[in-house]
C-alpha positions in Angstrom: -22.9 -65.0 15.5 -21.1 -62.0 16.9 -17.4 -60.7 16.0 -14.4 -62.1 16.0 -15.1 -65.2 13.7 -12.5 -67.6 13.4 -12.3 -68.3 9.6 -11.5 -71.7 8.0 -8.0 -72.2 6.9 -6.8 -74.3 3.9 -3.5 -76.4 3.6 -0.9 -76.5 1.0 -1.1 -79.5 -1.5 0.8 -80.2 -4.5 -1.9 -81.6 -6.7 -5.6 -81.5 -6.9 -7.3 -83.9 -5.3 -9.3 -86.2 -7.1 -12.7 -88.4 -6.4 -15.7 -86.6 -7.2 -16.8 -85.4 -4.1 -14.5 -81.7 -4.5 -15.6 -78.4 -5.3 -12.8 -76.2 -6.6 -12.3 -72.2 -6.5 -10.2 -70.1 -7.7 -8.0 -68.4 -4.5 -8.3 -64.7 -5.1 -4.5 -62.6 -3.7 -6.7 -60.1 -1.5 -7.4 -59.5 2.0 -9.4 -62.0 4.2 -12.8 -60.4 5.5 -15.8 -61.4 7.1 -19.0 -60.0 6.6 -21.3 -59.5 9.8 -24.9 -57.7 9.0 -26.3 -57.4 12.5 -28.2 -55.4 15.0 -28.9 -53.3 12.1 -24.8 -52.5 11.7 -22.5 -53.7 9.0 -19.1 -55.4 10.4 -16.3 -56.3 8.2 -13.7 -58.2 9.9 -9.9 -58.9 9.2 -9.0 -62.6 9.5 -6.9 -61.7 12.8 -10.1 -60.5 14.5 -9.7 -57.2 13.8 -12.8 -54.9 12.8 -11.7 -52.9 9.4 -15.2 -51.3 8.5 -14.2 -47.9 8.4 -11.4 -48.9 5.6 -13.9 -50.4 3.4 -16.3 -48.1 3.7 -17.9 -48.9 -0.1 -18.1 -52.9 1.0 -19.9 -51.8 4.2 -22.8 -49.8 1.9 -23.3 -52.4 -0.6 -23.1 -55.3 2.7 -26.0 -53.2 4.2 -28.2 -54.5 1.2 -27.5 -58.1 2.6 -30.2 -59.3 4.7 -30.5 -58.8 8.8 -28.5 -62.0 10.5 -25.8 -62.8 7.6 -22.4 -63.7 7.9 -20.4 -64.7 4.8 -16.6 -65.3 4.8 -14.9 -64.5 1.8 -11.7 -61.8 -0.3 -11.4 -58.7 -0.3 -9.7 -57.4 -3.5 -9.2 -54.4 -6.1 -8.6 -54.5 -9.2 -6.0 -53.0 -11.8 -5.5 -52.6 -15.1 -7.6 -56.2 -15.7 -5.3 -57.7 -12.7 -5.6 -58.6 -9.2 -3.4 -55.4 -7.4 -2.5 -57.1 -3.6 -0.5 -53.8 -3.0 -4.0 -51.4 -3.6 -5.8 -53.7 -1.1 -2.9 -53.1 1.7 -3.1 -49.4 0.7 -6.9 -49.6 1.6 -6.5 -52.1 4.6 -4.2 -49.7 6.1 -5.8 -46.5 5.7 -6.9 -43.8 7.8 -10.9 -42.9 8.0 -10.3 -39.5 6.5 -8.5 -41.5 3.7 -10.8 -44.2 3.5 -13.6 -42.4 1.5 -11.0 -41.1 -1.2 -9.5 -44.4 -1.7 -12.9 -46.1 -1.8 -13.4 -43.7 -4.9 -9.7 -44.2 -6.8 -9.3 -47.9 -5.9 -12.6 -49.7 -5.5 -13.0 -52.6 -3.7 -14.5 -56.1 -4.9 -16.0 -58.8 -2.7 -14.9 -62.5 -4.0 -17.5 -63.9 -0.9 -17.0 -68.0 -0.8 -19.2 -68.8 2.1 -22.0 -68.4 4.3 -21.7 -68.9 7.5 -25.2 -67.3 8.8 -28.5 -66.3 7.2 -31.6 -64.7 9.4 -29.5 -65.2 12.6 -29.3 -69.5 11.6 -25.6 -70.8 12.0 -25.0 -72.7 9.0 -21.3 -74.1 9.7 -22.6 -77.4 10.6 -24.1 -77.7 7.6 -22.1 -79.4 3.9 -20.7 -77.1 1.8 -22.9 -77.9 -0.9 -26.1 -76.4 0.9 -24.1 -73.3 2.1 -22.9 -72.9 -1.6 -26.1 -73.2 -2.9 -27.6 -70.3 -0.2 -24.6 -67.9 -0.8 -25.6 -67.8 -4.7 -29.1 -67.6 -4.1 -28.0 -64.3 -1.5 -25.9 -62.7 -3.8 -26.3 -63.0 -7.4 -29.6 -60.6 -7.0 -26.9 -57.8 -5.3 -24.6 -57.8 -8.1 -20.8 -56.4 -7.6 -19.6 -55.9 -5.2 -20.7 -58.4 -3.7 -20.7 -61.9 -5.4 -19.9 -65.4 -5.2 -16.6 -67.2 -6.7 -16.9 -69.0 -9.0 -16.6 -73.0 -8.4 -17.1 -76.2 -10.3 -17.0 -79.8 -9.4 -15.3 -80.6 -13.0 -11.5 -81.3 -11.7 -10.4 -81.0 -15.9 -12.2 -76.9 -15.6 -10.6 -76.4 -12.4 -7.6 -77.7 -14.2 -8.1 -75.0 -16.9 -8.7 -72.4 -15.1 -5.6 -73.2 -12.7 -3.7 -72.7 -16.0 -5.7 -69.9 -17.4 -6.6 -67.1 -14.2 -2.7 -67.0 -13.6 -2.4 -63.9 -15.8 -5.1 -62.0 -13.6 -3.4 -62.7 -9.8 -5.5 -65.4 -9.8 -3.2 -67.7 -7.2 -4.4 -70.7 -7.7 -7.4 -72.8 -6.2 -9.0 -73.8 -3.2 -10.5 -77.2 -2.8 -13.6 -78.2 -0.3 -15.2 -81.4 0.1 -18.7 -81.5 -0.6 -20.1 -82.8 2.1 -18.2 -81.1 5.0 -19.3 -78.0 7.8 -17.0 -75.1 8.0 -14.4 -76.0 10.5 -13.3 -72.5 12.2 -10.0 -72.4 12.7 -8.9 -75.7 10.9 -7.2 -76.3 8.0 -9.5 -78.2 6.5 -9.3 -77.2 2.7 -6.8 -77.6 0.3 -4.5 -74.7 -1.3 -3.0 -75.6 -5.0 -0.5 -72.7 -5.4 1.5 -71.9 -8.7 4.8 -71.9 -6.9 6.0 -71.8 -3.8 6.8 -68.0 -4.0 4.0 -65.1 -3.7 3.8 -61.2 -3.6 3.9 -59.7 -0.3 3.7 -56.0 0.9 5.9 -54.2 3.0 4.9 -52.5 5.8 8.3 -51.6 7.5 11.8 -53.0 8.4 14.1 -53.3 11.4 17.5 -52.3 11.7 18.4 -48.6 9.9 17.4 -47.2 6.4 20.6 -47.7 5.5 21.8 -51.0 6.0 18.0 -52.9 6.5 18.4 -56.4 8.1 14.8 -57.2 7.5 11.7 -56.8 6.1 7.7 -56.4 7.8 5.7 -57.7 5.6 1.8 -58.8 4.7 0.9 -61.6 2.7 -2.3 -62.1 0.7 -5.3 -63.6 2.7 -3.9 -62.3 5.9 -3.5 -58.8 7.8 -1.1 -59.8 10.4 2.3 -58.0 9.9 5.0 -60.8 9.9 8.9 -60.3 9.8 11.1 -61.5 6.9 14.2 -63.5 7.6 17.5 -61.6 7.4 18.1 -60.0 4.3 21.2 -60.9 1.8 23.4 -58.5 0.8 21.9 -57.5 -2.9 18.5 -57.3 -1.4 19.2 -55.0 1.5 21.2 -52.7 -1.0 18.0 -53.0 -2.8 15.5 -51.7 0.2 18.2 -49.0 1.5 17.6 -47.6 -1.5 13.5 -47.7 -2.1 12.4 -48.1 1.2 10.4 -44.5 2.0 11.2 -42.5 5.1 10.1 -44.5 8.2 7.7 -43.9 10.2 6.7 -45.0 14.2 8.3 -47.7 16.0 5.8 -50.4 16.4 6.1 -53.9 18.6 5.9 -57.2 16.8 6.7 -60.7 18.1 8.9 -62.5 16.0 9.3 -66.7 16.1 12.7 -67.2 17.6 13.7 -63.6 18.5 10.2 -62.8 20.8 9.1 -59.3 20.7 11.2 -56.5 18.8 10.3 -53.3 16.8 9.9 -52.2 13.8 9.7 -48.8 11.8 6.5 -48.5 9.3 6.8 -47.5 6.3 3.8 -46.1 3.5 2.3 -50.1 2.2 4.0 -48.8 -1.5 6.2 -51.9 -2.4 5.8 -55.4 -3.1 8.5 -57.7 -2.7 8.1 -61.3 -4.3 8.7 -63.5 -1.5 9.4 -68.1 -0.7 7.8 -69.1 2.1 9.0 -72.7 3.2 7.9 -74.5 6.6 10.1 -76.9 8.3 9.8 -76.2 12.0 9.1 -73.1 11.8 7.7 -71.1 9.2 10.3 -68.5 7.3 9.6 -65.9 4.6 12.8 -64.9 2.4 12.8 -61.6 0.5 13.5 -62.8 -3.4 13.1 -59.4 -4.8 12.1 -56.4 -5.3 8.6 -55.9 -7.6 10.3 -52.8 -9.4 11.7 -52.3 -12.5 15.5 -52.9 -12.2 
């Protein structure tokens, strides 16, 4: 299995399901990344298909323990202070390689890994997820951190519990797989139970001028591809003229229903809380600002 990999996707329900045949998982607020041990290289990949190894450069050691052939698909995450900290992941996602080594040091990275797509060079997407479950644990639990397996239960009253209970560490709710299913690249074949229809998101840049921003480039959890916010209101642009850091380069991004536009980058140093909401098209409204008022 060579690079890119398209990863499974999971869609948004409103309950768990129910039935007995449903693993749950708690779904981590990190960065996507797949894990490619081949050819005697390590290569960690970005949901988007983009190769991010020299970011991670203390996930690409411990991967080098993992046996020759293996593939396993899971988050990316760091932890702060006892709590899942989206905006340190960006802030390694996004750096440079001279950086890379001194953030590996000051904000260590975890690997939450929650499935295995290869061992020894045999594609195991075919096979249920019970059997590639069972394999990841037997893979990982030997390595230790960073690299280990989420945790998962069939009980739906645990999952239940711990839906309730992981809130308070940026847990953001749980992932749901059918037992006997492959891994389906690229479809949504999973289910997502979110706490609430709004997230954390990190900003990346903005459009318009630092004055009067019109809106926001942001990255969500799970996913590295820059998307723009819709138009900002009036308290929430006064809010981003005044913390947004000096921009940086003008960069391209396509944007549904205006095409391609730029953008001015900024340092990934704020989180915004964010309500996503698909009708026809997907749209992502700034709420606020994640700073004390």
């Amino acid at each position: 299995m060579r690079a890119p990999v398209r990863v499974a996707l999971a869609e948004s329900v409103d309950a768990l399901p129910e039935g007995g045949v449903w693993a749950y998982e708690p779904k981590f607020d990190g960065h996507r990344l797949v894990i490619l041990r081949s050819g005697g290289k390590v290569l960690l990949q970005a949901r988007s298909g983009r190769i991010v190894t020299s970011a991670f450069p203390d996930l690409a050691e411990a991967a080098r323990a993992l046996p020759e052939g293996t593939v396993v698909d899971g988050e990316v995450v760091v932890w702060t202070a006892g709590r899942i900290d989206f905006a340190a992941v960006q802030r390694r996602a996004a750096s440079t390689p001279a950086r890379a080594g001194e953030l590996a040091r000051t904000l260590p990275a975890s690997y939450a890994a929650f499935d295995l797509l290869a061992e020894a060079g045999t594609d195991l997407r075919t096979r249920p997820y019970t059997e590639r479950r069972h394999r990841l644990v037997a893979l990982l639990e030997p390595l230790g951190p960073p690299l280990q397996p989420v945790p998962m239960t069939t009980d739906r009253a645990l999952a239940t519990t711990w839906y309730e209970s992981l809130r308070a560490t940026g847990i953001e709710g749980l992932v749901a797989k059918r037992l006997d299913q492959g891994y389906r690249a690229g479809r949504r074949s999973w289910l997502k139970l979110r706490h609430s229809d709004t997230r954390d998101a990190v900003v990346v840049g903005f459009t318009g001028t630092p004055a009067r921003p019109q809106a926001l480039v942001l990255v969500l959890p799970g996913d590295d591809t820059p998307l723009l916010s819709s138009p900002l209101t009036p308290a929430v642009r006064a809010r981003a003229a005044a913390l947004l850091p000096p921009p940086g380069d003008e960069v391209p991004i396509n944007a549904i229903g205006l095409g391609d536009i730029t953008y001015r980058t900024v340092p990934p140093d704020l989180t915004v809380e964010v309500r996503e909401q698909v009708t026809r098209h997907r749209t992502t409204t700034v709420v606020r600002f994640r700073v004390p008022e």
